[in-house]
C-alpha positions as a Markdown table, in Angstrom:
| # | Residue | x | y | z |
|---|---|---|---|---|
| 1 | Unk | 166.5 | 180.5 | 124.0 |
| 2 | Unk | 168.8 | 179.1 | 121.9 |
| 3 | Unk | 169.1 | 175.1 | 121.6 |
| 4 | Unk | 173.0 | 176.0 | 121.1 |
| 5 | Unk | 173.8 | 177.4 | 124.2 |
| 6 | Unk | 176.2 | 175.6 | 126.5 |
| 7 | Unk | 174.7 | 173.4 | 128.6 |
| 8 | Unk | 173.7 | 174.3 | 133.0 |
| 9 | Unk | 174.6 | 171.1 | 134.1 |
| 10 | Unk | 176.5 | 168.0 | 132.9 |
| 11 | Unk | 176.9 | 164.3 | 134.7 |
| 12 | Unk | 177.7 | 161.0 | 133.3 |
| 13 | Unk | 176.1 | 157.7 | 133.7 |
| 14 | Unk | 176.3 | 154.2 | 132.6 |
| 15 | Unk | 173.3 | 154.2 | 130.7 |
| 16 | Unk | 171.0 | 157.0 | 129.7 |
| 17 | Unk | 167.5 | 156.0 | 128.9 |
| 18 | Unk | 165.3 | 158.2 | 126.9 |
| 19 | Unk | 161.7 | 157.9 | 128.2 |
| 20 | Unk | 160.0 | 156.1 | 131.1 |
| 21 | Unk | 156.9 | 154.1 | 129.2 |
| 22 | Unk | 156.4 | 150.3 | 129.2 |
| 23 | Unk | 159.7 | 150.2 | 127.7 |
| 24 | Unk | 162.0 | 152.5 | 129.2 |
| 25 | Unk | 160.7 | 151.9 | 133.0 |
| 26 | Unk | 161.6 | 148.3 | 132.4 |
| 27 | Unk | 164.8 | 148.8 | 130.9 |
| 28 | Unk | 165.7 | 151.1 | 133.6 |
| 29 | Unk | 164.5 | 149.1 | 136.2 |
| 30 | Unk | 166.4 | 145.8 | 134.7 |
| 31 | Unk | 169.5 | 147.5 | 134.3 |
| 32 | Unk | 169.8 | 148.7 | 137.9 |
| 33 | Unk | 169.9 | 145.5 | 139.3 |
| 34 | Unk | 173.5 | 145.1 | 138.2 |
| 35 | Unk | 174.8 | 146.7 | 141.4 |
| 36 | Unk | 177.8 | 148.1 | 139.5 |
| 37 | Unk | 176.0 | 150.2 | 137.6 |
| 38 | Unk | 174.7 | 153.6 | 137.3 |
| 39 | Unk | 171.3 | 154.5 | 135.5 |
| 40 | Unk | 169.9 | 158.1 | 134.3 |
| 41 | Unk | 166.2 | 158.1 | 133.1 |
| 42 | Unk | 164.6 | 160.9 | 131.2 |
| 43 | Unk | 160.9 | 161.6 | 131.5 |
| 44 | Unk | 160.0 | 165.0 | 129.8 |
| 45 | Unk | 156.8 | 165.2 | 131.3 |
| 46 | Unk | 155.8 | 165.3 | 135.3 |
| 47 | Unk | 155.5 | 163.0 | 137.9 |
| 48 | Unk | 152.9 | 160.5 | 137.9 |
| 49 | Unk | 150.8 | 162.2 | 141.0 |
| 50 | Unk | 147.5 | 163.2 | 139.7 |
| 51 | Unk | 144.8 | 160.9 | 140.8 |
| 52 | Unk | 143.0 | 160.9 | 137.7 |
| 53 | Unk | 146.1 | 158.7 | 135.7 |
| 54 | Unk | 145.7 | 155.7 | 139.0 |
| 55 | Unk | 141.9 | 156.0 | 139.5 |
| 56 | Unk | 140.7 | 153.9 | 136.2 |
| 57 | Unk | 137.6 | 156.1 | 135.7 |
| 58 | Unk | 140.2 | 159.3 | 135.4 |
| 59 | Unk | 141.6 | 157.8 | 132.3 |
| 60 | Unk | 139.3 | 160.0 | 129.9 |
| 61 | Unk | 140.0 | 162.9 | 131.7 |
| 62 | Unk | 144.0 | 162.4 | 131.9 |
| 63 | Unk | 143.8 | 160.9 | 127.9 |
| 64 | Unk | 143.2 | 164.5 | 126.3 |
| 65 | Unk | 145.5 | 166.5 | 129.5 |
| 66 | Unk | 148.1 | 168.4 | 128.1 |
| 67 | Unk | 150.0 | 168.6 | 130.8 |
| 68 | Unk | 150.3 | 164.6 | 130.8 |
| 69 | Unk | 149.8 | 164.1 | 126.9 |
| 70 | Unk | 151.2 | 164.9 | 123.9 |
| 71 | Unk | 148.7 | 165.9 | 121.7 |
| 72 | Unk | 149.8 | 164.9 | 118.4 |
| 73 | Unk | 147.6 | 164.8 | 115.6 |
| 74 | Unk | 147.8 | 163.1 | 112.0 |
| 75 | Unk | 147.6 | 165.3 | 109.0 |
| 76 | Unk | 144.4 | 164.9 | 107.2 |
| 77 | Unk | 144.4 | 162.0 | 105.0 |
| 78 | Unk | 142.1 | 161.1 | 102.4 |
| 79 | Unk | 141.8 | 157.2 | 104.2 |
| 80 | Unk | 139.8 | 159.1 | 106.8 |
| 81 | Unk | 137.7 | 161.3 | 104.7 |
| 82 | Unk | 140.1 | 164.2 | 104.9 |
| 83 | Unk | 140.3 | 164.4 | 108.6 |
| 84 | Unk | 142.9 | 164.8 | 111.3 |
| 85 | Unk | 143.0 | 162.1 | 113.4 |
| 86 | Unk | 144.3 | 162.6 | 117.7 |
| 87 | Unk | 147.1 | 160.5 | 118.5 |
| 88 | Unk | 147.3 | 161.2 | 122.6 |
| 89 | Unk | 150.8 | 159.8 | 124.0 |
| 90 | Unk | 151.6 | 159.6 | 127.8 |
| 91 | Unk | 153.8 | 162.2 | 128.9 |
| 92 | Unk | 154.5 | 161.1 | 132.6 |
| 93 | Unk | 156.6 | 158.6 | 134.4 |
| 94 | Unk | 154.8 | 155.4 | 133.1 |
| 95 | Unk | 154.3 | 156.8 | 129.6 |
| 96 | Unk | 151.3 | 155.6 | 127.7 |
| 97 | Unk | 151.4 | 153.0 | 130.2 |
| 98 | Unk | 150.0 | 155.6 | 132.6 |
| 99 | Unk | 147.1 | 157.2 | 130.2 |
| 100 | Unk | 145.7 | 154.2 | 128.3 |
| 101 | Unk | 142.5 | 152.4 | 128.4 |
| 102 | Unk | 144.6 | 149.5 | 130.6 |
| 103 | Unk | 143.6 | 146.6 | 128.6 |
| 104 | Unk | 146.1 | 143.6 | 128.2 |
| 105 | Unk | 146.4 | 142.1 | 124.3 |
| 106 | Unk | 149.4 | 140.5 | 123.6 |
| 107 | Unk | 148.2 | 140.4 | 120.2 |
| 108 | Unk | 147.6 | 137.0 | 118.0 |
| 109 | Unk | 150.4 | 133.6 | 117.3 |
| 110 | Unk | 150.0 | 134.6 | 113.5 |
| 111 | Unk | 151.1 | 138.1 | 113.2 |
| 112 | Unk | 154.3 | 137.9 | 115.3 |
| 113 | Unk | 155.1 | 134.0 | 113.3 |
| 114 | Unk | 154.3 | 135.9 | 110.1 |
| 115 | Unk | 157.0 | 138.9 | 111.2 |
| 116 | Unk | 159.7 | 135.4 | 112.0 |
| 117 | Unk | 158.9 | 134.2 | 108.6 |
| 118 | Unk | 159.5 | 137.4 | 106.5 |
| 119 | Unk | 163.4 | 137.0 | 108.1 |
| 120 | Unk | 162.9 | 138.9 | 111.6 |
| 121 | Unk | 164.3 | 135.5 | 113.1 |
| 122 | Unk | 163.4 | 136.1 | 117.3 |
| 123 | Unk | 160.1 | 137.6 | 116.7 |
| 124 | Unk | 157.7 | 134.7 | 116.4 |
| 125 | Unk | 155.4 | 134.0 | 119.1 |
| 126 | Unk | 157.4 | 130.8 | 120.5 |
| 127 | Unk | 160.5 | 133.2 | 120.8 |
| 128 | Unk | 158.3 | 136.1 | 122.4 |
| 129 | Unk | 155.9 | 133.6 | 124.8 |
| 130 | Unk | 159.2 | 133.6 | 127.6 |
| 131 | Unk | 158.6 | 137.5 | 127.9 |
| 132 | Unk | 155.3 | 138.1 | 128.0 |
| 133 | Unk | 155.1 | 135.4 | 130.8 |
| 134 | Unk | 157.8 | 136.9 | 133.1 |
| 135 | Unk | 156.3 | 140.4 | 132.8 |
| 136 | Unk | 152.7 | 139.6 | 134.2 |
| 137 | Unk | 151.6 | 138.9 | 137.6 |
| 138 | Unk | 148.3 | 136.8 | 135.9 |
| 139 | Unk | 145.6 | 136.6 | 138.9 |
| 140 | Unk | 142.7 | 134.4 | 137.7 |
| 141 | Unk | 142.5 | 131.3 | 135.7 |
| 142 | Unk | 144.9 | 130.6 | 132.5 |
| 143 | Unk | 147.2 | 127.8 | 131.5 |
| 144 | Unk | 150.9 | 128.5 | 133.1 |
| 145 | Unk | 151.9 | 127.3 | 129.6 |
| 146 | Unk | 151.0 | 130.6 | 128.4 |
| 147 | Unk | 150.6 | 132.6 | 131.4 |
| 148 | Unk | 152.6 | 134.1 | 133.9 |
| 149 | Unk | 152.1 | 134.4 | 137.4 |
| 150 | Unk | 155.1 | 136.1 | 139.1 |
| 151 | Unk | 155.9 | 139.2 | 136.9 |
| 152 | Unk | 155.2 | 142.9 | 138.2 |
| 153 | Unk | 152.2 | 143.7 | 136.1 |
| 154 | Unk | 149.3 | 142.8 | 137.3 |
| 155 | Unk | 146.8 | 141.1 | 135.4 |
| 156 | Unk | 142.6 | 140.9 | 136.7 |
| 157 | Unk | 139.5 | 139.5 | 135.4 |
| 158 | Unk | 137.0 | 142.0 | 135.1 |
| 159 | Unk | 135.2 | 142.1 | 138.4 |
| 160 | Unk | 132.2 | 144.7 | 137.8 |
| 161 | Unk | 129.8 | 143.2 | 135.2 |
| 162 | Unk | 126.8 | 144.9 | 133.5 |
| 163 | Unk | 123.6 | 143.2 | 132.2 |
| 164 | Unk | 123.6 | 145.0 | 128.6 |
| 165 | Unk | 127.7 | 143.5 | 128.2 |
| 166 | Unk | 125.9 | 139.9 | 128.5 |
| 167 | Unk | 123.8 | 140.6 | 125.4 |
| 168 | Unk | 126.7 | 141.9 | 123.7 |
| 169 | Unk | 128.5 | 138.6 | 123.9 |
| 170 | Unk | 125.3 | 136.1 | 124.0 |
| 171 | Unk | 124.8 | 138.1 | 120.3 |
| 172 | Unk | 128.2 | 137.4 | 119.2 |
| 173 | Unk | 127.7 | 133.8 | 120.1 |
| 174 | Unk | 124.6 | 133.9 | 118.2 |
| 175 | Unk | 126.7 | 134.7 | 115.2 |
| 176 | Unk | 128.9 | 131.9 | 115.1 |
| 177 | Unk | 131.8 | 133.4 | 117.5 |
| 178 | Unk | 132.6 | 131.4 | 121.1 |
| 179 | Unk | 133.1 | 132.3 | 123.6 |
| 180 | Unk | 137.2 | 132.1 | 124.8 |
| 181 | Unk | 138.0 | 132.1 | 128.6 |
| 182 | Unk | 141.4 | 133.1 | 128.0 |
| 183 | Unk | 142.1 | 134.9 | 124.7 |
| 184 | Unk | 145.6 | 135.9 | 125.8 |
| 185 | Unk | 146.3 | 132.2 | 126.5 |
| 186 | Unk | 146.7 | 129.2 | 123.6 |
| 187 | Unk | 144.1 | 131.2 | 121.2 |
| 188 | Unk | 143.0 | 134.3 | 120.5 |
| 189 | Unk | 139.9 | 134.0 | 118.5 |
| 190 | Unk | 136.3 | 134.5 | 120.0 |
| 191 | Unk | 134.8 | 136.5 | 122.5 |
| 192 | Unk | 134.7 | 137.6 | 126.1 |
| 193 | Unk | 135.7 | 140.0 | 128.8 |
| 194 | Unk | 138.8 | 141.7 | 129.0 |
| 195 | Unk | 141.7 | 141.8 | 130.9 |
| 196 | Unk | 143.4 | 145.0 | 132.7 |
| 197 | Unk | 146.0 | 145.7 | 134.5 |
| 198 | Unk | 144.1 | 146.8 | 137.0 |
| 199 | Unk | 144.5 | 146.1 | 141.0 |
| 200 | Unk | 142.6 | 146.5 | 143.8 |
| 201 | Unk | 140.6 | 149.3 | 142.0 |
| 202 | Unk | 143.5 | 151.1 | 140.5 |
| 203 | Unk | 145.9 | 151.4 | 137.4 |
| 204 | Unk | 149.2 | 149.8 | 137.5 |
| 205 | Unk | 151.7 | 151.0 | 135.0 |
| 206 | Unk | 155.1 | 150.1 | 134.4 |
| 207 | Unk | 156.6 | 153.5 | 136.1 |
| 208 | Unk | 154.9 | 152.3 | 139.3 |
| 209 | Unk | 155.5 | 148.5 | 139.0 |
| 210 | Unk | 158.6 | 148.6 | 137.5 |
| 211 | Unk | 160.3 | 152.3 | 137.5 |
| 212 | Unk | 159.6 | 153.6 | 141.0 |
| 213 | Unk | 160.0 | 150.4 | 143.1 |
| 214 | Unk | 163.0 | 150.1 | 141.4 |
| 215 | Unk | 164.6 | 153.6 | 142.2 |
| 216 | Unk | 163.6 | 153.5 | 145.8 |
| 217 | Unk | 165.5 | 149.3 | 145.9 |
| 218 | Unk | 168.5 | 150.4 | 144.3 |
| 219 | Unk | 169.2 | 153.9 | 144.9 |
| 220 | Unk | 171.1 | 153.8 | 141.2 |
| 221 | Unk | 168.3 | 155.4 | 139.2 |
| 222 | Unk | 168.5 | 158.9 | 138.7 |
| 223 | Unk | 165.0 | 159.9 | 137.0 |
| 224 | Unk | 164.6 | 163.4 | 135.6 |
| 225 | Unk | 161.5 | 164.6 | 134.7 |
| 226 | Unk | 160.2 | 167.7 | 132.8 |
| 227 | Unk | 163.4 | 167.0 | 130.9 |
| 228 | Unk | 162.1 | 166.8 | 127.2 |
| 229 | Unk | 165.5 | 165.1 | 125.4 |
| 230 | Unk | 166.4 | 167.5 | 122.0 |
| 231 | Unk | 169.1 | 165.9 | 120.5 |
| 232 | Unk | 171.7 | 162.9 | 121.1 |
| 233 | Unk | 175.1 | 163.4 | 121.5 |
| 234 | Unk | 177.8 | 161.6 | 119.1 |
| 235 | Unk | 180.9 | 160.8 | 118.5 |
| 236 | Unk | 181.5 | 159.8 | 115.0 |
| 237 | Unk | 178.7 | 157.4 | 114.8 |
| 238 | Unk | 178.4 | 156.4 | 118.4 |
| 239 | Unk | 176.1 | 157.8 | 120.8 |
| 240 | Unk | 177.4 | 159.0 | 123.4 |
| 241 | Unk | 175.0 | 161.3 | 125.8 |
| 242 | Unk | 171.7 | 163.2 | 125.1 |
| 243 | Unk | 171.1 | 167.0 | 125.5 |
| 244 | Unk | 167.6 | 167.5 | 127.4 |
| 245 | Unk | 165.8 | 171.4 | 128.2 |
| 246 | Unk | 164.4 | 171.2 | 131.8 |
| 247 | Unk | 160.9 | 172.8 | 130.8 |
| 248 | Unk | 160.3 | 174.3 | 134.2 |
| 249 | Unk | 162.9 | 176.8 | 134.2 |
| 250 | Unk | 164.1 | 176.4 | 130.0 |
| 251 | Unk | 167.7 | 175.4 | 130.9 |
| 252 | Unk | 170.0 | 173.1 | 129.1 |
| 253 | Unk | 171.6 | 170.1 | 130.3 |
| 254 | Unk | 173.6 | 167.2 | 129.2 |
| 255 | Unk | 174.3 | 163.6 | 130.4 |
| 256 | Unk | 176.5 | 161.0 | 129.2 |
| 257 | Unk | 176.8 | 157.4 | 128.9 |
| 258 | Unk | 180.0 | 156.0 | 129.7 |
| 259 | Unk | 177.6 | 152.5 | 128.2 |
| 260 | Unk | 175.1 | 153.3 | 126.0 |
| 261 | Unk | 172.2 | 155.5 | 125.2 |
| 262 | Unk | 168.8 | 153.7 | 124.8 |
| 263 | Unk | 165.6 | 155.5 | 123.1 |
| 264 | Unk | 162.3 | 154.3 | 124.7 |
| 265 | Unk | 160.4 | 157.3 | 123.5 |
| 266 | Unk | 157.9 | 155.7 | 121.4 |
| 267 | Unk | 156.3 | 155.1 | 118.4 |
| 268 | Unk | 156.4 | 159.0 | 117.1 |
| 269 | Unk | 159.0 | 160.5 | 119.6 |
| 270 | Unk | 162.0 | 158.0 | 119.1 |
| 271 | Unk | 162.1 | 158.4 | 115.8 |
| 272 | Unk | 161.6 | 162.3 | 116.1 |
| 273 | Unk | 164.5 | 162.3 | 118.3 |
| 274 | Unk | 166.7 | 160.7 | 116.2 |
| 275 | Unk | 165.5 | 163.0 | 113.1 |
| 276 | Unk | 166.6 | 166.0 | 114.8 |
| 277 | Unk | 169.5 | 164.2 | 116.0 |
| 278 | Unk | 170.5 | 164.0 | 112.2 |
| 279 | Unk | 169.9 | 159.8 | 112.1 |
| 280 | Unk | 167.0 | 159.6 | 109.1 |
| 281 | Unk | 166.5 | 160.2 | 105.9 |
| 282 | Unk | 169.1 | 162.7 | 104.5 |
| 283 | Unk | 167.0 | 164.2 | 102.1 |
| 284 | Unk | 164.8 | 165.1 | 104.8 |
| 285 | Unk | 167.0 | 166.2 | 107.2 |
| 286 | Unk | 169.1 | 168.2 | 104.9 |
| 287 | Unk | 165.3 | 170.2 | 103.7 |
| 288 | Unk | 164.9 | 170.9 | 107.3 |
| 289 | Unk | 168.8 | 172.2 | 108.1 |
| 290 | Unk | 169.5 | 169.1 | 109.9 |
| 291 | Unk | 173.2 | 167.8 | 109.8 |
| 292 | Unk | 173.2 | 164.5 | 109.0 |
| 293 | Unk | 174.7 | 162.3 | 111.1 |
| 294 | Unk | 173.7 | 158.8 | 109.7 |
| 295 | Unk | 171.5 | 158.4 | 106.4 |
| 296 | Unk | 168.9 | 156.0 | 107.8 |
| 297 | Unk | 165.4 | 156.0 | 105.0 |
| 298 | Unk | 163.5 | 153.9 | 107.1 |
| 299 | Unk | 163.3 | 156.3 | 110.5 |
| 300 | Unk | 159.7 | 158.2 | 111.0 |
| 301 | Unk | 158.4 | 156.2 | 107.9 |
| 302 | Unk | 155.7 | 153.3 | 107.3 |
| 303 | Unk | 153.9 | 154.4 | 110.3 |
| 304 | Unk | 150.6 | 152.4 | 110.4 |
| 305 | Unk | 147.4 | 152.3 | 112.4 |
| 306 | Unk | 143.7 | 150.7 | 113.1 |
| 307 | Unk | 141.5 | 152.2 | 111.8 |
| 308 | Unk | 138.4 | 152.0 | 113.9 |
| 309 | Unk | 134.5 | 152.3 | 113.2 |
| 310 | Unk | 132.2 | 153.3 | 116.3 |
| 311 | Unk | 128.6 | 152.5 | 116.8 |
| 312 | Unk | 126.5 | 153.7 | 119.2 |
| 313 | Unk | 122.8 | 152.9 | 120.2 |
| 314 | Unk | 120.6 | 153.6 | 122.9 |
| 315 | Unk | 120.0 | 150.9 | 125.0 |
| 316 | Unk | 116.5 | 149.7 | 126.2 |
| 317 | Unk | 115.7 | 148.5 | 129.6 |
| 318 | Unk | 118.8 | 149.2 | 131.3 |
| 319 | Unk | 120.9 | 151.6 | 132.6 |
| 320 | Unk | 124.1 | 152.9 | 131.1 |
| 321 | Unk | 127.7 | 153.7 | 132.4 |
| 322 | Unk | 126.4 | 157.0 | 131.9 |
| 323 | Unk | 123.2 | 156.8 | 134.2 |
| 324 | Unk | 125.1 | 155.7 | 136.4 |
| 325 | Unk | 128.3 | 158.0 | 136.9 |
| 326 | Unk | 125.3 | 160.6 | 137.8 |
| 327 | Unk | 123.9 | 162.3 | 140.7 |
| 328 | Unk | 123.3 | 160.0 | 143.7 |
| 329 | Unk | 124.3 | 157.0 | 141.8 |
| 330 | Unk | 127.6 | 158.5 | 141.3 |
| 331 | Unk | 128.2 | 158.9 | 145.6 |
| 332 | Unk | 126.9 | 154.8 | 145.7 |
| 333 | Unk | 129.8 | 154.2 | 143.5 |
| 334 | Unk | 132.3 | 155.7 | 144.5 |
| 335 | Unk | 131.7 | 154.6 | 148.2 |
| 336 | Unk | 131.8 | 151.2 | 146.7 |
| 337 | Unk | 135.1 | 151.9 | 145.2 |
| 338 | Unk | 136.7 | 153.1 | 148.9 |
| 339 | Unk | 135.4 | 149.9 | 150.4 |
| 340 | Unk | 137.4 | 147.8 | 147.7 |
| 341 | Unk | 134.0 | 146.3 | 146.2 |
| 342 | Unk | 133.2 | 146.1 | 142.6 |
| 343 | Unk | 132.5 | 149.6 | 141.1 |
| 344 | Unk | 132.3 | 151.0 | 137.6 |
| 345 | Unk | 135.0 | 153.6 | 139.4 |
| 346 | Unk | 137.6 | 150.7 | 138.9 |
| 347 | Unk | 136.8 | 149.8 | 135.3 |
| 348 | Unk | 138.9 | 150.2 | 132.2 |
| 349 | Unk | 136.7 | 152.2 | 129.0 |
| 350 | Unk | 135.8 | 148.7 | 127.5 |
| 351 | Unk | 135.1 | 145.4 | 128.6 |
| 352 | Unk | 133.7 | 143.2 | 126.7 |
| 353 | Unk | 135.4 | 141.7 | 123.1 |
| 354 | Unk | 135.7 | 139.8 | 120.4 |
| 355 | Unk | 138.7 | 138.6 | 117.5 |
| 356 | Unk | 137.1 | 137.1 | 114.6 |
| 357 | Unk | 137.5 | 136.4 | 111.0 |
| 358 | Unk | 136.8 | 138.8 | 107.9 |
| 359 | Unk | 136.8 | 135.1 | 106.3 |
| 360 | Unk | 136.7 | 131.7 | 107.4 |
| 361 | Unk | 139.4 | 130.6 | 105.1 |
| 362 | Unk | 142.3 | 132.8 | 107.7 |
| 363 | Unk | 143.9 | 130.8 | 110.3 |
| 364 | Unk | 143.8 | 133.8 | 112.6 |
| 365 | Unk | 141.5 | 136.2 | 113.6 |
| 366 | Unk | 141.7 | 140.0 | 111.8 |
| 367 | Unk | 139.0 | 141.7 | 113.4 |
| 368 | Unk | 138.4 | 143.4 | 117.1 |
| 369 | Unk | 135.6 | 144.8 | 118.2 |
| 370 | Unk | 135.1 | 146.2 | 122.0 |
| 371 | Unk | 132.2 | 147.0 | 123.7 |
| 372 | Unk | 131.2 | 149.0 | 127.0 |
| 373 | Unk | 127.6 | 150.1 | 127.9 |
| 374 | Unk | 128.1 | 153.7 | 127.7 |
| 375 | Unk | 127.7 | 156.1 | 124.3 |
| 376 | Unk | 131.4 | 158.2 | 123.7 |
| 377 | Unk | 131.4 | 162.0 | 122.9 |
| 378 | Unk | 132.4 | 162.5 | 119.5 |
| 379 | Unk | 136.1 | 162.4 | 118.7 |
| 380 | Unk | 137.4 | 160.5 | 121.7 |
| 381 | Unk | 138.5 | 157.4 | 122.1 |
| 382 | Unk | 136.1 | 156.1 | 124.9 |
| 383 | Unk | 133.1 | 156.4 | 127.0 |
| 384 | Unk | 132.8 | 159.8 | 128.4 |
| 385 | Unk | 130.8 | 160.1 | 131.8 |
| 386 | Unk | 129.0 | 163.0 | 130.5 |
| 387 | Unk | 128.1 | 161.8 | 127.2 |
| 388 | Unk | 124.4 | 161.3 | 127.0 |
| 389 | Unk | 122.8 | 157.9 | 127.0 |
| 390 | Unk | 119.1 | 157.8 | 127.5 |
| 391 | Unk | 117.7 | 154.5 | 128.2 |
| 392 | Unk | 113.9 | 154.0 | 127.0 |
């Protein structure tokens, strides 16, 4: 099938928003509360129904899904001793919202002041504090300084607690690090348990606390999924619609924006829209038979990661995650979970932490570690129910 062929279908919009993760279900979902306009939302994955992306457990089976991921992978590098790294992104309404581990980090005062003082004036924490308090819905103790308590995510205390997670942070404590009730409050530094958005023993993402209540309220969202976008629509320089494939049946179809057109697809598929859109690096673009709309250098480069170093040890005296996500002990949890009790069902894939210093000279901290008392299979990104992790 051609990507040239004339569009199926075409309708027009107000705005048109690429991609319904944490940013584009709250853009969406803002801009529909002006009651004059209209709203078209483009997920190109499915609907957010499979249990295994709500029930928290289901996260490692949903994270390496292809039919809720994209399975991108780096090329090998020598930074990682010539390997291939996975980057999983969410493909679903809710995005990576709706896949990832469901811990909340705002991230540390220092970085975002640091971004403010290389000239990104608006980006230091003072100017970024307003927004992080209206999005959360912060149940449990925190300063209202810092925290919010009337936003649509949801934001819980861990309420299932394990024996072998105690030792974890009584050891870091030995080490010099405190312990911080609040590290998304005044500072970040020390260590603790982590916070989720999880509620009442399931995920909450920003397609189903911000997208989807929004749709059903208004009645001015139209969200399309399976509808992977392909290319943005100008004129001259101005965007003016996007051209999307519907990938059940392969058709084309366009919609416009009478407004604008706003790319929420991420930190690899924005800019890899707007490559093949022709906005990038001409070079590039022209190498790859890509009419260049706008030279932009700086689109799909200085991509940077964590790099992050796992440990594992078998643990003595106690039983694991793993031990316990089997056999009988499995049905005990899971009951548990139905009758709205603690349960490792309900959990997010780490829960303890800790933010420290590489040197005690830094203001800030910059260094994480997580922990969870279960062992990982090799290659993912966290604990695995059938990984093995023998207690003796």
């Amino acid at each position: 099938m051609a990507r040239t062929e004339q569009p199926r279908s075409t309708a027009t919009f107000d705005y048109v928003v690429v991609g319904t993760g944490a940013a584009g279900s709250i853009v969406a979902a803002r801009l529909s509360e002006d009651p004059g306009v209209t709203v078209c939302a483009l997920e190109s994955g499915p609907p957010d129904r499979h249990p295994y992306i709500h029930i928290p457990v289901g996260f490692i089976k949903i994270m390496f899904n292809e039919a809720y991921t994209w399975q991108f992978k780096t090329e090998p590098a020598p930074g990682v001793n010539g390997r291939s790294v996975i980057v999983p992104v969410g493909r679903t309404v809710g995005g990576s919202s709706s896949i990832n581990g469901m811990i909340i980090n705002r991230g540390q005062a220092d970085d975002f002041n640091s971004w403010a003082q290389r000239g990104n004036r608006g980006w230091g924490y003072a100017d970024l504090l307003p927004y992080f308090k209206r999005f959360e819905r912060r149940i449990g103790d925190g300063d209202d300084t810092y925290r919010g308590r009337d936003g649509n995510i949801p934001v819980t205390d861990l309420d299932w607690h394990h024996e072998i997670c105690e030792a974890f942070l009584e050891g870091a404590e030995g080490l010099g690090i405190p312990r911080n009730r609040d590290y998304n409050g005044a500072s970040q530094p020390g260590c603790g348990y982590l916070q989720r958005n999880i509620y009442k023993g399931l995920r909450r993402s920003a397609g189903r606390m911000y997208l989807l209540p929004a749709q059903k309220k208004s009645q001015r969202i139209d969200l399309r999924t399976h509808a992977r976008a392909f290319k943005i629509l100008f004129e001259g320089k101005k965007a003016v619609g996007v051209r999307y494939v519907d990938e059940r049946n392969r058709t084309i179809h366009e919609v416009k924006a009478r407004r604008e057109v706003i790319i929420c697809g991420g930190t690899v598929n924005s800019p890899r829209l707007l490559q093949l859109s022709g906005v990038g690096s001409g070079e590039l673009l022209r190498s790859l038979g890509v009419e260049v709309i706008h030279e932009l250098p700086a689109v799909g480069e200085n991509f940077r990661d964590h790099c992050s170093v796992r440990l594992v040890a078998r643990a003595k005296n106690s039983k694991t995650i793993n031990e316990i996500t089997r056999g009988p002990a499995l049905v005990g949890q899971v009951l548990r979970w139905l009758a709205g009790m603690p349960s490792v069902i309900g959990v997010s894939p780490s829960l303890a932490y800790c933010f420290w210093k590489s040197d005690p000279n830094i203001s800030g901290a910059d260094l994480q570690a997580v922990f969870a008392p279960a062992s990982y299979k090799e290659g993912f990104t966290a604990w695995k129910i059938s990984a093995s992790s023998t207690p003796r």
